[in-house]
C-alpha positions in Angstrom: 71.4 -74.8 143.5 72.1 -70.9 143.9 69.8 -69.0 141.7 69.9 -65.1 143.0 71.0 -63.3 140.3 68.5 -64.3 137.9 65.3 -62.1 138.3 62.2 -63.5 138.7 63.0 -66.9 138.8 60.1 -69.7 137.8 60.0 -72.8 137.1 57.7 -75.3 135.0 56.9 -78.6 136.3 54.2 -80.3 133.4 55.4 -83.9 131.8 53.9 -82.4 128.5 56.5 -79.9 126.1 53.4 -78.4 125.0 51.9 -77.5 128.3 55.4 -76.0 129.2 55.7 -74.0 126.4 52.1 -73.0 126.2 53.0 -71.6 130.3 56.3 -70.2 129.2 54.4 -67.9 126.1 51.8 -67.0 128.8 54.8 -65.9 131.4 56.5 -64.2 128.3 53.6 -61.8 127.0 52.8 -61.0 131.0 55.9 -59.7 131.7 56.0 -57.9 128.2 52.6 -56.0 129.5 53.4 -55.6 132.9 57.0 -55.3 133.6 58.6 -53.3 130.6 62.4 -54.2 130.8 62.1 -57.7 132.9 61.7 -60.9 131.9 61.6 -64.1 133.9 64.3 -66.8 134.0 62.2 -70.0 133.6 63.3 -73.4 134.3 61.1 -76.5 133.0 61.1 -79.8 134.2 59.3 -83.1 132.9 58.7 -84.5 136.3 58.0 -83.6 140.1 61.5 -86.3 140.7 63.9 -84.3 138.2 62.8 -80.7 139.6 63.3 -82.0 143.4 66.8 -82.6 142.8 66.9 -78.8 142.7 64.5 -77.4 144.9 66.4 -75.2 147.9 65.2 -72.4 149.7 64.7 -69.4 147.7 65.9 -70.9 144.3 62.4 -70.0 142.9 60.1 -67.2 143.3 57.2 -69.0 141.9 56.5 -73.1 140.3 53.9 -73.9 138.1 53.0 -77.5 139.2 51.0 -79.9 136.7 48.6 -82.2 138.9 48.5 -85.1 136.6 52.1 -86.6 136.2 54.0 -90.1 135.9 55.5 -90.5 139.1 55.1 -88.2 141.8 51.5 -86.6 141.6 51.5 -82.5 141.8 50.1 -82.5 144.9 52.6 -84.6 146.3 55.8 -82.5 144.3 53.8 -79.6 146.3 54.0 -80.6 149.5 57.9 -81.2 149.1 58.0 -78.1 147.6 56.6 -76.6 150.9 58.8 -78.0 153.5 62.2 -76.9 151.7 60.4 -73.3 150.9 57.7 -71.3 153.2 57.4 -68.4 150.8 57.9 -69.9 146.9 54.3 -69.1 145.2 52.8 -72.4 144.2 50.3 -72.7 140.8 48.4 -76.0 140.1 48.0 -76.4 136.2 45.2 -79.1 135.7 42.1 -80.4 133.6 40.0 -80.9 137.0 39.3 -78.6 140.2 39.1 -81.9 141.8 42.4 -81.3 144.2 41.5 -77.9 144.7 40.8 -78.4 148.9 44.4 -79.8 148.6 46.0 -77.1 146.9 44.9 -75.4 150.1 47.1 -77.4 152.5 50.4 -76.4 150.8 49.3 -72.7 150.5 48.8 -72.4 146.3 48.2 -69.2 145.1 46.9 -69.9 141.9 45.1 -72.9 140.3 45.0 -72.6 136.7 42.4 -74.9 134.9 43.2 -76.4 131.1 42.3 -75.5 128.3 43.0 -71.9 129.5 43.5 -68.5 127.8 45.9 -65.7 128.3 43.4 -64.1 130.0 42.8 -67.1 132.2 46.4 -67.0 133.2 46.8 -63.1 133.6 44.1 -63.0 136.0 45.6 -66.1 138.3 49.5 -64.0 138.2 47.4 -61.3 139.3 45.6 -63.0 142.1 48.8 -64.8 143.1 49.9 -61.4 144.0 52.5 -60.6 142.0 53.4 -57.6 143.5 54.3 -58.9 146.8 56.7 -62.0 145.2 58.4 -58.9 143.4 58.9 -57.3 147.0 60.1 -60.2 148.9 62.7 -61.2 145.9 66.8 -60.7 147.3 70.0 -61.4 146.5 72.4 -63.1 148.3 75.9 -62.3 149.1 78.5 -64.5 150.6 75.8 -66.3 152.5 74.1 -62.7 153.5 70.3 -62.5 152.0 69.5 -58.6 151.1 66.2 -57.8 150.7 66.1 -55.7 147.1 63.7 -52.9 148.8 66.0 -52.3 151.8 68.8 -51.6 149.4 69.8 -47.6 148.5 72.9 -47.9 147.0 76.3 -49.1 146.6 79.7 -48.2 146.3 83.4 -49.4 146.8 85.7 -48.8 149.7 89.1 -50.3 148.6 88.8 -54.2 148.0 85.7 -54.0 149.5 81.9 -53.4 148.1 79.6 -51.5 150.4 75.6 -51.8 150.7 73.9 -48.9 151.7 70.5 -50.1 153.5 67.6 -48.5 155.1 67.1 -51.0 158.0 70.7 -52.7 158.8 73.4 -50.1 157.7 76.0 -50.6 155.9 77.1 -54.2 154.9 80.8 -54.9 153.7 81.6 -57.5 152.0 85.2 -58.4 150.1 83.9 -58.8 146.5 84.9 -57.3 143.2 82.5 -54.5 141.7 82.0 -56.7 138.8 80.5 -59.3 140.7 78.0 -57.4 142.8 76.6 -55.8 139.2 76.2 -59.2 138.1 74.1 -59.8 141.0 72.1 -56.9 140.0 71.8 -57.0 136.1 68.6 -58.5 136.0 66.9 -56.2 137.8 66.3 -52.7 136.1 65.6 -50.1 139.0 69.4 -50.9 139.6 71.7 -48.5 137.7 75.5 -47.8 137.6 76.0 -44.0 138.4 79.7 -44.1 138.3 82.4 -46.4 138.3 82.1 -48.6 141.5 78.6 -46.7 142.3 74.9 -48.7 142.1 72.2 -46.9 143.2 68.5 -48.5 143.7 66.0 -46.1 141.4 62.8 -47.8 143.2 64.3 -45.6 146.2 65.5 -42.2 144.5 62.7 -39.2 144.8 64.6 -37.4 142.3 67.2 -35.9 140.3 69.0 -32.9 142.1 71.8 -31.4 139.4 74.8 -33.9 139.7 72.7 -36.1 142.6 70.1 -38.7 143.1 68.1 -37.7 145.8 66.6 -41.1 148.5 63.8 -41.3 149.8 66.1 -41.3 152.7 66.8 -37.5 151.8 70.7 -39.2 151.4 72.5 -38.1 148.1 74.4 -40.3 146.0 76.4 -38.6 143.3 76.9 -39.4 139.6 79.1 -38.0 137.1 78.9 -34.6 134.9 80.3 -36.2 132.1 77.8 -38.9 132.0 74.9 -36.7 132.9 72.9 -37.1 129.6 73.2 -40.4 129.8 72.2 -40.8 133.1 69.2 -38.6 132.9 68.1 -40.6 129.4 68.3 -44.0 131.4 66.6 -42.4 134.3 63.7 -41.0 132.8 63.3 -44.1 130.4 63.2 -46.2 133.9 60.6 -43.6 135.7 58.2 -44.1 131.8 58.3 -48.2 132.2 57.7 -47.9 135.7 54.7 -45.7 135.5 53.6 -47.8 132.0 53.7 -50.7 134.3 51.8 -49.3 136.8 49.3 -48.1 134.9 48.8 -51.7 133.5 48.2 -53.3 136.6 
């Protein structure tokens, strides 16, 4: 099942509505207090056999695993988890530390204990290390994987879309414009400065008259009619950003 395009990406594995819901509020007010302008795309599941149907390699960027289920235990929906992805952070949700030792075996990150506050749950996100899930997360285009961090900008060269990155170039690829901005409209540090121009804000130092300045000390250009606009959307990026910061 293809999932990049969708933001953070989690799903919810608990044979209880309420535990899923109670883990889907939790995720909600997180992201709310910690990444102004993103919210997750969460996927819940009633068993360990209905969400394997749709496990693949980097269809997830984190799966909160009940331990007690019907059917498939969450230890053993873990270790299946681990073999089809390596890097997918793994959080046991359970009434006993009992299967802790074996949480260790497919690499969990998190092992959240019922009944359990907000607090409870912010703290485990934030030993998970959420930061580093955010920097691995990519898109992928017609079979390609980009990481998001590598990415600079991009722009159109005829019928084709360019990708400006910092460690392989430029990547081509036959696509229409609209597509590639799909790909990126969950994410917020990506912007349209003109028509058929993305640039990544993550990796702009800043604004130089009618250019974004990289990191990279390359320019990418934006329009003079649209320069209010732009600098409003900028700037309103740069205050989440450092809000969010601040936060962590």
């Amino acid at each position: 099942m293809e999932k990049r395009g969708l933001g953070f990406r989690v799903a919810i594995i608990d044979d209880l509505a309420a535990c899923r819901r109670e883990i889907q509020d939790c995720l909600s007010r997180y992201f709310q207090e910690n990444y102004a302008g993103e919210a997750p795309a969460v996927e819940t599941y009633p068993s360990g056999e209905g969400f394997l149907k749709h496990i693949a390699e980097g269809a997830y960027d984190m799966v909160f695993i009940d331990q007690y289920m019907g059917g498939l235990s969450g230890i053993e929906t873990a270790r299946i988890i681990r073999e089809a992805d390596k890097f997918v952070a793994l959080i046991f949700v359970t009434t006993s530390r009992d299967h802790a030792v074996d949480s260790y075996g497919v690499r969990a990150c998190g092992y959240l204990v019922k009944p359990y506050s907000y607090d409870d749950f912010a703290r485990t996100m934030e030993l998970a290390g959420m930061e580093k899930i955010r920097s691995a997360r990519f898109i992928r285009v017609e079979g390609d994987k980009i990481l998001l961090r590598e990415i600079l900008w991009c722009d159109r060269d005829g019928h084709y879309m360019q990708i400006h990155t910092d460690r392989r170039g430029v990547l081509r690829f036959r696509l229409p414009f609209s597509e590639l901005s799909a790909l990126f409209a969950p994410y917020p540090q990506f912007m349209a400065c003109y028509k058929g121009c993305i640039v990544n804000l993550e990796r702009t130092q800043r604004m130089d008259d009618l250019d974004f300045v990289l990191d990279t000390g390359e320019k990418v250009p934006f329009s003079k009619r649209d320069k209010k606009k732009i600098e409003t959307l900028y700037h309103a990026y740069l205050f989440d950003r450092e809000r969010g910061d601040g936060l962590l």
